[in-house]
DRENPA-3360 file (N, C-alpha, C; in nm, 2 decimals, always signed):
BEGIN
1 = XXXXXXXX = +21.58/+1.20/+1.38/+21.49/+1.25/+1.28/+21.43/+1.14/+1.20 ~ +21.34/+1.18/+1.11/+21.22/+1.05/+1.06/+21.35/+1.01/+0.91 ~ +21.32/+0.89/+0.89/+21.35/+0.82/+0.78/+21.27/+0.84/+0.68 ~ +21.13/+0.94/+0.66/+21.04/+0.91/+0.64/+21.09/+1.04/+0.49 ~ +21.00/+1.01/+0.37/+21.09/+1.12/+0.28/+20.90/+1.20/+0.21 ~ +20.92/+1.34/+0.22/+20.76/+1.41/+0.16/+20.78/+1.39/+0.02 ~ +20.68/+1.42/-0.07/+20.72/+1.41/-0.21/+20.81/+1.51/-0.28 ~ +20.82/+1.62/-0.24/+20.89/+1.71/-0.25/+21.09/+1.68/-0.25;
9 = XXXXXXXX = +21.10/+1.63/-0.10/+21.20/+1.57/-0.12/+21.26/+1.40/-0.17 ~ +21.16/+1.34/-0.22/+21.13/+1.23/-0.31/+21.24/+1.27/-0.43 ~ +21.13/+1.39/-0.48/+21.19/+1.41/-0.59/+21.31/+1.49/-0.61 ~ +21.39/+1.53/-0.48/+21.52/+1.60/-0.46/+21.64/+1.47/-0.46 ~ +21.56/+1.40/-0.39/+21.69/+1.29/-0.41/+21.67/+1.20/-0.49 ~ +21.52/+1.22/-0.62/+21.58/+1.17/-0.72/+21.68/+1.14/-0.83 ~ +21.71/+1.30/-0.82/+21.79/+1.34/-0.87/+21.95/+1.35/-0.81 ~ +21.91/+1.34/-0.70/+22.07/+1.31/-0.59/+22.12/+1.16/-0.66;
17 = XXXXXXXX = +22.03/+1.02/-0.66/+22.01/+0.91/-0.66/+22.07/+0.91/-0.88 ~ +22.00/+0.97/-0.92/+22.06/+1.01/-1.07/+22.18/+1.01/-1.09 ~ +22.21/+1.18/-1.08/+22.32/+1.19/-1.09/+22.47/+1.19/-1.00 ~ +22.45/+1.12/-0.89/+22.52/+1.08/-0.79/+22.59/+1.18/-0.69 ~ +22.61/+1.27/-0.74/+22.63/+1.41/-0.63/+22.56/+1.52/-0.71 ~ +22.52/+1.63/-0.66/+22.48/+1.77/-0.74/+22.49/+1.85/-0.65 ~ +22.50/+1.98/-0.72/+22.46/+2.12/-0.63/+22.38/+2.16/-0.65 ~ +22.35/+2.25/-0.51/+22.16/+2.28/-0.49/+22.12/+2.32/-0.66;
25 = XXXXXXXX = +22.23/+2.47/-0.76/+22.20/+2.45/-0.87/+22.18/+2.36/-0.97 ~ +22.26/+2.27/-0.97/+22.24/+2.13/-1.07/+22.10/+2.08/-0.96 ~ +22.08/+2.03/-0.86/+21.92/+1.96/-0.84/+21.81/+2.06/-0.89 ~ +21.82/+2.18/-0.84/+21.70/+2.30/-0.92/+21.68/+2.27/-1.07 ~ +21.82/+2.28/-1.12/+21.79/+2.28/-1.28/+21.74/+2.10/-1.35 ~ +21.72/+2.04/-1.24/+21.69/+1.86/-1.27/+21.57/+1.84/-1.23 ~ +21.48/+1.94/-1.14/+21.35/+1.93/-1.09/+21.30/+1.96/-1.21 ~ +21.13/+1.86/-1.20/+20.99/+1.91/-1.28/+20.95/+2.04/-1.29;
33 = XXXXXXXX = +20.94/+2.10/-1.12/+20.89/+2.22/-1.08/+21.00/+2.36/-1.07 ~ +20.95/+2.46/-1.08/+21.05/+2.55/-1.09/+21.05/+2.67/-1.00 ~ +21.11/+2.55/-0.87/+21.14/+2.58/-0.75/+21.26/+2.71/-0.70 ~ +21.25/+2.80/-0.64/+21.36/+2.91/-0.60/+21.52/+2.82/-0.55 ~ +21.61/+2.85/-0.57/+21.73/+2.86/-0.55/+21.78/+2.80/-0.37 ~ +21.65/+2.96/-0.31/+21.68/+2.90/-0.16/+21.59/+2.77/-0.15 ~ +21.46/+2.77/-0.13/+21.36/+2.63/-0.11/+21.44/+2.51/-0.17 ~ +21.51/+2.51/-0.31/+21.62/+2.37/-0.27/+21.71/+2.40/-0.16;
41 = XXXXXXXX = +21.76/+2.49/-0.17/+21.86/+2.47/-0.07/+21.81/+2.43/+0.08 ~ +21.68/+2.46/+0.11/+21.66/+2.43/+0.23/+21.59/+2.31/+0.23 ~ +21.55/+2.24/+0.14/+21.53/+2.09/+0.13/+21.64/+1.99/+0.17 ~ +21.76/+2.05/+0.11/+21.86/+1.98/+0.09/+21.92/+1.98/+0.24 ~ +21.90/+2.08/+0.29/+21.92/+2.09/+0.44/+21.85/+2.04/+0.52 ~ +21.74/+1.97/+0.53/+21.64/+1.93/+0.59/+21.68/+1.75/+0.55 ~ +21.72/+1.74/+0.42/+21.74/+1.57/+0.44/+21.88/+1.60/+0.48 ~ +21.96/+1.64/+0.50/+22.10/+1.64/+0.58/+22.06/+1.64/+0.71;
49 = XXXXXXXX = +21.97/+1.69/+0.79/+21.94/+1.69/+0.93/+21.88/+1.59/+0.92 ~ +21.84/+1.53/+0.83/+21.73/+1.36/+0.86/+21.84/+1.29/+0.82 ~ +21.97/+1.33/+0.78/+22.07/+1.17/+0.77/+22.06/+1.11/+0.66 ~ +22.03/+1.18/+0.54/+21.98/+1.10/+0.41/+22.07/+1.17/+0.35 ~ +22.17/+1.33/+0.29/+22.28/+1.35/+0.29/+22.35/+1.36/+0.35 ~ +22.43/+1.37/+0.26/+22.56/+1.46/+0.30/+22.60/+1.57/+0.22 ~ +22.71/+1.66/+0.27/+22.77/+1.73/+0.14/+22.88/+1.76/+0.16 ~ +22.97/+1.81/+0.04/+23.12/+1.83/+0.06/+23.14/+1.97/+0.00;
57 = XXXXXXXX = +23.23/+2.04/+0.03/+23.22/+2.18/-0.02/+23.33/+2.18/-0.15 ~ +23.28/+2.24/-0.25/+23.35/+2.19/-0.40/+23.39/+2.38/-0.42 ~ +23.46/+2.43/-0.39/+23.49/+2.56/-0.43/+23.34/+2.70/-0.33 ~ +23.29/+2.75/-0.39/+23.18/+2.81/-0.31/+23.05/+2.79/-0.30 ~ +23.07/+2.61/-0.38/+22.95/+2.54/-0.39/+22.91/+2.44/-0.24 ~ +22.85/+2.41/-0.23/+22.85/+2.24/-0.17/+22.80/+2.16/-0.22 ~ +22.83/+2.03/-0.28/+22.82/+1.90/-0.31/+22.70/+1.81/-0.26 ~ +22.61/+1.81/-0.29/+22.51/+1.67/-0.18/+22.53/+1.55/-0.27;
65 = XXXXXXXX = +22.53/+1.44/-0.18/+22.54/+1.32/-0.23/+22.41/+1.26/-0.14 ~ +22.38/+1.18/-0.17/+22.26/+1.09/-0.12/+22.32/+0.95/+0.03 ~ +22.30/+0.93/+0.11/+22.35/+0.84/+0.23/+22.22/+0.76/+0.23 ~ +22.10/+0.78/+0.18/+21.99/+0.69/+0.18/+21.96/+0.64/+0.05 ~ +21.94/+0.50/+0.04/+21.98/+0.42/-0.14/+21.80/+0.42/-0.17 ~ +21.80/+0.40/-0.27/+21.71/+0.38/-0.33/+21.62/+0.30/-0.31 ~ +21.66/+0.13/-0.28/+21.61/+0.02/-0.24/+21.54/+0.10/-0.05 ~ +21.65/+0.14/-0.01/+21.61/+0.16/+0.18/+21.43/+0.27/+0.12;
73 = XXXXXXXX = +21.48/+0.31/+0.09/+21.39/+0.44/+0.03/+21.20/+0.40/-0.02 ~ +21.29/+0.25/-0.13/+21.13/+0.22/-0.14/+21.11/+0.14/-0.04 ~ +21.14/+0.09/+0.03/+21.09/-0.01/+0.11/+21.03/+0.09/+0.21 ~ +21.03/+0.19/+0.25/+21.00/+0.29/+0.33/+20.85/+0.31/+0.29 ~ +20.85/+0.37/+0.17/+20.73/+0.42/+0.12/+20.67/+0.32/+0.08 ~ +20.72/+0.17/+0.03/+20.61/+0.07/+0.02/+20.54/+0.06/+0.16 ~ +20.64/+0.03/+0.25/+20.57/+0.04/+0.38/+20.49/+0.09/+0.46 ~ +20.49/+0.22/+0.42/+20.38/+0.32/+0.45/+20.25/+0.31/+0.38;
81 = XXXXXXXX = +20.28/+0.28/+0.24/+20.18/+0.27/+0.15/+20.09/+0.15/+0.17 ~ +20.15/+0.04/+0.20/+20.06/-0.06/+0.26/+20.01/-0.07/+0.36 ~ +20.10/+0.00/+0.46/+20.02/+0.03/+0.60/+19.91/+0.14/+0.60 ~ +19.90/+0.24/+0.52/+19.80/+0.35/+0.50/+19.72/+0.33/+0.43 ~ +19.71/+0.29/+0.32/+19.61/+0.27/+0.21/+19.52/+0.10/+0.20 ~ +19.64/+0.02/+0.24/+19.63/-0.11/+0.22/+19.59/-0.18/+0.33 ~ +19.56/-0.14/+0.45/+19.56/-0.19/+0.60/+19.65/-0.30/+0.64 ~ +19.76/-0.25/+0.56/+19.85/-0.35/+0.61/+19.86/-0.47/+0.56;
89 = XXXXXXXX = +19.82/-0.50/+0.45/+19.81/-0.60/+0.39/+19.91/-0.61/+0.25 ~ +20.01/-0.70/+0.22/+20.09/-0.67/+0.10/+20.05/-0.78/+0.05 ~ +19.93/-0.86/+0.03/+19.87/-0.90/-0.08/+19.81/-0.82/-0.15 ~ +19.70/-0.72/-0.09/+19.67/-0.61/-0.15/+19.70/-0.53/-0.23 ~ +19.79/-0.49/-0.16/+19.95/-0.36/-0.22/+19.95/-0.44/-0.38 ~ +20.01/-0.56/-0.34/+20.10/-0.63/-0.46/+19.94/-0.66/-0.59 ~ +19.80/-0.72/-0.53/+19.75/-0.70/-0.63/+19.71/-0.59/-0.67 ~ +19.68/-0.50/-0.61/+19.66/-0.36/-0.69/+19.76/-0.33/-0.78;
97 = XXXXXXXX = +19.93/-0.36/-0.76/+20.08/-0.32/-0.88/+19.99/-0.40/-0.99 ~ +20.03/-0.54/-0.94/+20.01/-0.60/-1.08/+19.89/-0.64/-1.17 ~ +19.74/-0.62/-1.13/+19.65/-0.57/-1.22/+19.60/-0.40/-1.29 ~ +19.69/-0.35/-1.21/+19.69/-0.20/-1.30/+19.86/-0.19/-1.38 ~ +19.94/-0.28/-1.41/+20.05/-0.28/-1.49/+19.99/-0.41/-1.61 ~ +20.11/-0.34/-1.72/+20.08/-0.43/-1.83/+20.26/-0.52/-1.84 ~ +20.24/-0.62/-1.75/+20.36/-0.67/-1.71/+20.41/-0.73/-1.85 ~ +20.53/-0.73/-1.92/+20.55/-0.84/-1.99/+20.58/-0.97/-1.94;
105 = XXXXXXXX = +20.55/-1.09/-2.03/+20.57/-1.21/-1.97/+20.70/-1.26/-1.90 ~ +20.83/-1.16/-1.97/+20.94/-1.21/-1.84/+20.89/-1.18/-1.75 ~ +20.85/-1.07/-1.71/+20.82/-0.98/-1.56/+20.79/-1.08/-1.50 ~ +20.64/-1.13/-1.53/+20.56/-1.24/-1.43/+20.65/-1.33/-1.45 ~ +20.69/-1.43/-1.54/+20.81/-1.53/-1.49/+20.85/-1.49/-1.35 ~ +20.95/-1.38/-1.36/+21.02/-1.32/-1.24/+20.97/-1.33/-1.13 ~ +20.83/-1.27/-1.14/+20.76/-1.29/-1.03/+20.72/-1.40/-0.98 ~ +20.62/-1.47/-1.06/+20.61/-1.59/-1.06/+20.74/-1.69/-0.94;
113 = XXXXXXXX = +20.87/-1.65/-0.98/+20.97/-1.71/-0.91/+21.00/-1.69/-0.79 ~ +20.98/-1.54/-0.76/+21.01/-1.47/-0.64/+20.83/-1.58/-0.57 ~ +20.77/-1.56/-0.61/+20.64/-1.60/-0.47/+20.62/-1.75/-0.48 ~ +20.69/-1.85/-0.60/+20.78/-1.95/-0.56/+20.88/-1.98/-0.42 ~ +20.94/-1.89/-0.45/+21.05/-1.88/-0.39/+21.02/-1.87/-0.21 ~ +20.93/-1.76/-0.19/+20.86/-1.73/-0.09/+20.79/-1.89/-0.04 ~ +20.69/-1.91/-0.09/+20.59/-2.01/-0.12/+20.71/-2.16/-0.06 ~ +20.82/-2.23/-0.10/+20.89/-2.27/-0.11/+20.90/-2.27/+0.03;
121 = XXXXXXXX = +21.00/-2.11/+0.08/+21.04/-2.12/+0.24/+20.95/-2.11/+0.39 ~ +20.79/-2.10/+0.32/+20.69/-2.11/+0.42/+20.69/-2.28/+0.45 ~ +20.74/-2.38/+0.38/+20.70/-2.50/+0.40/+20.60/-2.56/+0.34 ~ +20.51/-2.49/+0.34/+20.38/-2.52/+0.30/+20.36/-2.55/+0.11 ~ +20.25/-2.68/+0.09/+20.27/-2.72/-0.03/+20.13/-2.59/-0.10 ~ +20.16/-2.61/-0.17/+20.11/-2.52/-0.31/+19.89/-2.57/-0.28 ~ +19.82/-2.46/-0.29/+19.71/-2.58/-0.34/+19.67/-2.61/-0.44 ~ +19.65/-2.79/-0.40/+19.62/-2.87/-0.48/+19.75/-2.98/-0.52;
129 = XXX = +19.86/-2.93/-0.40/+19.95/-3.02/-0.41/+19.91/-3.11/-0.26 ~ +19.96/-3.27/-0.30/+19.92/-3.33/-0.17/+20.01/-3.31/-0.07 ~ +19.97/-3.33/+0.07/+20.05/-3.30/+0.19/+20.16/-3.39/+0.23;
% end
């Protein structure tokens, strides 16, 4: 089955990812939208056949817990999002984040370090640095 998550179940295992296990009632009552009872439940069944839960049976409830982390998750949808929108390019991607965010100046430090960092293990000197 696809790794791949719709927004609908984005926002189911938001809330999985939240509060670290829930029942189909606790995720219904943690959604935006005010979705029926069964349609969570069959969400919740649909990321269990994709391998993204699990659940445990808690009295006449069942339990879902999340098996897909947060980090696996964005990297998925960054990936798509660069490959769909961005042609594949994560210079792109990345300038489009950071001129529509109002970073504070730690942020960019951070960043700044990470494409250091990157920059660093290409070998290659900086331009304007000599060879």
């Amino acid at each position: 089955m696809s790794r791949t998550l719709t927004t609908r179940e984005m926002d189911i295992m938001a809330v999985l990812w939240d509060q670290g296990s829930a029942t189909v009632a606790e995720v219904r009552e943690r959604l935006d939208d005010d979705l029926a009872y069964n349609t969570v439940l069959t969400m919740l069944r649909i990321l269990e056949a994709k391998g993204m839960v699990n659940h445990v049976k808690e009295g006449r409830a069942h339990r879902y817990q999340p098996l897909l982390g947060r980090v696996e998750a964005g990297r998925s949808v960054l990936g798509r999002l660069k490959d769909k929108v961005f042609s594949g390019s994560a210079e792109l991607l990345m300038t489009q984040l950071v001129s529509d965010e109002q970073l504070s100046p730690e942020a960019v430090r951070r960043l700044r370090e990470l494409l250091d960092q990157q920059l660093a293990a290409t070998g290659r000197p900086e331009e304007g640095e000599d060879e």
